[in-house]
Structure formats: structure tokens, C-alpha cells
C-alpha positions in Angstrom: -14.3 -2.3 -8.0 -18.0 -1.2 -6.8 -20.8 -3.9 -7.7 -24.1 -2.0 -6.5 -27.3 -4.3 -7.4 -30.5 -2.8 -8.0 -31.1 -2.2 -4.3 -28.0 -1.2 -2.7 -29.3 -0.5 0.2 -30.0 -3.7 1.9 -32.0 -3.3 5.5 -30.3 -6.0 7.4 -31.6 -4.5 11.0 -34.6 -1.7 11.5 -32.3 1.4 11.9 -32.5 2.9 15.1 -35.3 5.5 15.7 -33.7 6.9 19.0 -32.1 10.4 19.2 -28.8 9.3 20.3 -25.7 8.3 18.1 -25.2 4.3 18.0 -21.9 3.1 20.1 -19.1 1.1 18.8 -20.4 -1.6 20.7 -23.5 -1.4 18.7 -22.2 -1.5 15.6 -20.5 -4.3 16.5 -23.9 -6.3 17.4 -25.2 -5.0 14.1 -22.6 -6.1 12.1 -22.5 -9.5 14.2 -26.4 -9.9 13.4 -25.7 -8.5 10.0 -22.6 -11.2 9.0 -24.6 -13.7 11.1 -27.5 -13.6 7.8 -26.4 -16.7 5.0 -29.2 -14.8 2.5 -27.0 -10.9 3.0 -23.7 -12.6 3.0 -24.2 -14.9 -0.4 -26.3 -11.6 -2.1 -23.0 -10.3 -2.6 -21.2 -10.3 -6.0 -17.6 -11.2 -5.9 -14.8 -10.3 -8.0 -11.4 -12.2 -8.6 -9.2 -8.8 -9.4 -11.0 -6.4 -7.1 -13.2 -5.6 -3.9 -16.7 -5.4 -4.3 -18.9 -3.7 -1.9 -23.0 -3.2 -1.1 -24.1 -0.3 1.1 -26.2 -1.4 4.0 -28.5 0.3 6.0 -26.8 0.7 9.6 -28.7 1.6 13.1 -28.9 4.7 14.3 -28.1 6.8 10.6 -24.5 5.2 10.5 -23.4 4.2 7.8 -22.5 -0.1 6.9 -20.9 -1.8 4.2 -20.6 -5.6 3.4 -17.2 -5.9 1.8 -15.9 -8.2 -0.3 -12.2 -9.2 -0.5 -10.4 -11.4 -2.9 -7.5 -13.0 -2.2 -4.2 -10.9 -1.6 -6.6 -7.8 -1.1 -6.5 -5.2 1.1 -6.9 -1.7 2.0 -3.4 0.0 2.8 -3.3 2.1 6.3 -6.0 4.5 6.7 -8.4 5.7 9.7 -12.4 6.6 9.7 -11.4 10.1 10.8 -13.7 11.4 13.2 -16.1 8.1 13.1 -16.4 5.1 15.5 -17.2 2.0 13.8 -17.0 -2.2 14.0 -15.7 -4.6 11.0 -16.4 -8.5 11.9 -15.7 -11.5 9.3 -18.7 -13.0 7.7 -16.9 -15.3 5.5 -12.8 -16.1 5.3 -10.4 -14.6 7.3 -9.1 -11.1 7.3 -6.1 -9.7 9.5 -6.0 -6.6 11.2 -2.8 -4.4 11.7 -3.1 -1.3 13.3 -1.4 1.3 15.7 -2.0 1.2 19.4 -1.6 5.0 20.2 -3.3 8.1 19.1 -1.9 10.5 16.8 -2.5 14.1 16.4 -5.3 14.2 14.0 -3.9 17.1 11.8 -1.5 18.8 11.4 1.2 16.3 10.1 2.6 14.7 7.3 5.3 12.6 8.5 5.2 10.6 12.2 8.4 8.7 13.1 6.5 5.5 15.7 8.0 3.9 18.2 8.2 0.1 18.1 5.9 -0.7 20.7 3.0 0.6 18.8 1.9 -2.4 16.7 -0.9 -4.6 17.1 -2.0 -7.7 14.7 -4.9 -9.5 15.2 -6.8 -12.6 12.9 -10.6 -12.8 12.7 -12.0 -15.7 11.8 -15.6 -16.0 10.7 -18.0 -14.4 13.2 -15.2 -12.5 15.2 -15.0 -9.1 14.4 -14.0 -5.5 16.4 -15.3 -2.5 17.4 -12.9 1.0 17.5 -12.8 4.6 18.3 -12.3 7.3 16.4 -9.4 8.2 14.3 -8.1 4.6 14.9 -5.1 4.0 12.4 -5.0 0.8 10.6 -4.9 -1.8 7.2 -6.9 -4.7 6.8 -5.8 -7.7 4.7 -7.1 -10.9 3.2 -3.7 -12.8 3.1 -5.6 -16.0 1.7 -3.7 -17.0 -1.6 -7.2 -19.0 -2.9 -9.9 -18.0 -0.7 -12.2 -14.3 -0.6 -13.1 -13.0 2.3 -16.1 -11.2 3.5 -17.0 -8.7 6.1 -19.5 -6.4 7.1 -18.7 -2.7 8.8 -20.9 0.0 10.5 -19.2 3.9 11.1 -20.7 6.3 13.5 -21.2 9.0 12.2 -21.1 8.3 8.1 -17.5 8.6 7.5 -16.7 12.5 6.9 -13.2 11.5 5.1 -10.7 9.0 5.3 -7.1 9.6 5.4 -4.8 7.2 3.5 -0.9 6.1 5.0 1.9 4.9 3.6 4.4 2.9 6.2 8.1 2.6 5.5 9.5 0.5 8.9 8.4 3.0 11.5 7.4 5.7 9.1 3.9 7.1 9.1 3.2 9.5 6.1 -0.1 10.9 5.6 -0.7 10.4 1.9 -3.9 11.5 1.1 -7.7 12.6 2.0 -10.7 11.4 0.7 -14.0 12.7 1.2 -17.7 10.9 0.2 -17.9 13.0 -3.6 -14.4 11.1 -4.0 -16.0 7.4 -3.6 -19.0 8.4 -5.6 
């Protein structure tokens, strides 16, 4: 579920008026900064059932979200394509699960992995990441009573996202979606 208030586009940080293309790294200090602001992170409608989200206005022309996730929520594997981009936790905790190797980028539809390939990791309020592009992974918020929240910056605004299903070691792509699909 989308909640957009009258002014979804929050300016957390003056966007960037430099020619060059923000880093990970920079996204991470502006979603740091961003999940760091008590006034941002409680503007945020929250919903029992669903996720709610609020656009943000990111450095450099990226584009930033401030997520919310109710308990038992999460996203299901995907990557940001072609994007680089940072996710930290503003409020709860969320767990990342993701692939540590690159796959092709097209081209596929089914990837057998090996069983080395999986990483976890837990972030805790105000700990957060930053990733390359075409990084594979799902985000949870395995709290059974508590939302979550977090704030996330992509470089450039995400062309598409491709969706995953995983069966044991498993990759199949499952879908494509593209910015008129999240209108």
C-alpha cells in the first residue's frame, strides 16, 4: 500500500548541484542523515496490512524513499538493475539476505547457485548499507509486533526492478517492473 501526503516529496538534504552521479557511499550518508531526522521518520503513515512509502528528494537526481514495514513484511528477492543505492534502518530492525556473486544481468530465467553464495545480515536502528549495481537480494521485517522503518537512495532512479523467486538454490527470474508499473 502507497500513502503519499500532500507533499511527497520531502527535501531531507539540498540535492546535489554537481555534474557528477552521487556514490553508494553517498547515499549511504544521505540516508544516515535522512533516518537520523525524528520529524521525517514520525511524518510517515503506517499501515498494519501493508508497506507504506513517501518519496524523498535524494542528492545528486537519485532517487530516495522512506519505507515503511509492518511486521512479517517484506519484499521477496529482487535487484535495482542497473542502479547503485543504500537502505539503513531508521526505526526497528530489518534483515537483509542477499547473494554474494554477480549474475549475468540478462539473459536468463533460471540460475542453479552454489551454496557458498548467501549472506544475512541484521540492521538495527541507524546501521544501514550501501551496494552496487544489479545486487540480488530480499529485505524483511521478521518482528511479529513491531514496524520497521527505513530510508533508501538509488543512483540513477531505478530503470526497472527484476523480481526472484528462490526454491533451495534455485534462482528464477519472475518478473520486470519498470517506473509506469509503480505508478
Amino acid at each position: 500500500m502507497s500513502v503519499s501526503p500532500p507533499s511527497a516529496s520531502a527535501s531531507v538534504a539540498p540535492a546535489s548541484t554537481r555534474s557528477t552521479a552521487p556514490t553508494a557511499a553517498e547515499l549511504l550518508d544521505f540516508v544516515r542523515r535522512s533516518a537520523a531526522d525524528p520529524d521525517l521518520i514520525a511524518s510517515l503513515p503506517l499501515d498494519p496490512e501493508g508497506r507504506t512509502w513517501v518519496r524523498l528528494e535524494g542528492p545528486g537526481g537519485s532517487e530516495a524513499w522512506l519505507i515503511g514495514w509492518p511486521p512479517g513484511t517484506g519484499t521477496g528477492w529482487h535487484d535495482h538493475a542497473e542502479s547503485v543505492g543504500a537502505f539503513l534502518a531508521a526505526k526497528g530492525t530489518l534483515k537483509e539476505n542477499s547473494l554474494a556473486v554477480r549474475l549475468p544481468t540478462d539473459g536468463w530465467k533460471t540460475l542453479e547457485l552454489s551454496e557458498d553464495v548467501d549472506r544475512e545480515r541484521e540492521l538495527k536502528v541507524g546501521e544501514g548499507r550501501a551496494f552496487g549495481r544489479n545486487h540480488v537480494h530480499e529485505v524483511l521485517n521478521e518482528s511479529t509486533t513491531e514496524h520497521a522503518i527505513s530510508v533508501h537512495a538509488y543512483y540513477p532512479p531505478l530503470p526497472r526492478i527484476r523480481r526472484y523467486s528462490r526454491t533451495g538454490e534455485v534462482l528464477r527470474l519472475e518478473s520486470v517492473e519498470r517506473p509506469e508499473d509503480w505508478q
